[in-house]
C-alpha positions as CSV (number, residue, x, y, z in Angstrom):
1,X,-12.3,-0.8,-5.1
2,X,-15.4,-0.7,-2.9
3,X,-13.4,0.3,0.6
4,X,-12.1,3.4,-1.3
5,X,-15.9,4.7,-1.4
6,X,-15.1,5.3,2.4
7,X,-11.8,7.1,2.5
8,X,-11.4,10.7,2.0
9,X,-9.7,12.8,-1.1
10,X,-6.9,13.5,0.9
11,X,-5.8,9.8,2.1
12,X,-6.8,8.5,-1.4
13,X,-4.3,11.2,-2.7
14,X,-1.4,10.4,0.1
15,X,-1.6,7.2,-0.6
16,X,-1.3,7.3,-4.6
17,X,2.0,9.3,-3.6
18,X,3.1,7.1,-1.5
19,X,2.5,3.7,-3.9
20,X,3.9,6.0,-7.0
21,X,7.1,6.9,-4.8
22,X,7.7,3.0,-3.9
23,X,6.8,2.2,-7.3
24,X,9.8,4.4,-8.5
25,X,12.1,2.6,-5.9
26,X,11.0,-1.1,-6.0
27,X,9.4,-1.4,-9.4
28,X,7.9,-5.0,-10.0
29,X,8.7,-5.6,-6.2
30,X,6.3,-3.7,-4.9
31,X,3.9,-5.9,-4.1
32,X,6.9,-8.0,-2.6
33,X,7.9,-5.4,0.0
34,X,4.3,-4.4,1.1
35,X,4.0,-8.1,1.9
36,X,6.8,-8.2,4.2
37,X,5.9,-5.4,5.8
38,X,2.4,-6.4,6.5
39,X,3.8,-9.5,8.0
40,X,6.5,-7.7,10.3
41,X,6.2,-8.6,13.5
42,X,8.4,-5.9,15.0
43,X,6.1,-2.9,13.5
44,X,3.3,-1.6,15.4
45,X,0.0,-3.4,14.2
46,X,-1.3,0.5,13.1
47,X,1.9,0.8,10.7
48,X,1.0,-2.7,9.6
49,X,-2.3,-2.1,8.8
50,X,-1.0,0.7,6.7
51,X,0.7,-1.2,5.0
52,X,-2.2,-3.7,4.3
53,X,-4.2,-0.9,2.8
54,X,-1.4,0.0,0.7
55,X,-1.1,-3.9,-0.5
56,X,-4.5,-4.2,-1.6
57,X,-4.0,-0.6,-3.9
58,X,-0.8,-2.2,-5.1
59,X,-2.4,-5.1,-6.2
60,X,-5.2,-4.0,-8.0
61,X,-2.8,-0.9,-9.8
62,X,0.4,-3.3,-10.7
63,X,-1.2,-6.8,-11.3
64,X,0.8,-8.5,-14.0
């Protein structure tokens, strides 16, 4: 993934935690939830956009 050129150890690290926790919880739904949280009105557009970026990892690690 190109944008991951530009993000540091550490996020690239919190985030593989973070997708290998939700991976653990949701399984094949993963990609599922990420969506509807990107899409959640009610979340702050920052939370959402962290959510984008972890929709885009998911997608490219748990493709079918």
């Amino acid at each position: 993934m190109v944008l991951s050129l530009f993000e540091s150890a550490t996020q690239r690290r919190r985030d593989d935690d973070e997708l290998k926790t939700m991976h653990r919880k949701y399984g094949a739904e993963i990609v599922s939830v990420l969506e509807a949280r990107t899409q959640d009105t009610s979340l702050s557009d920052r939370d959402r956009k962290h959510w984008n970026r972890l929709l885009r990892k998911a997608r490219s690690r748990f493709a079918d």
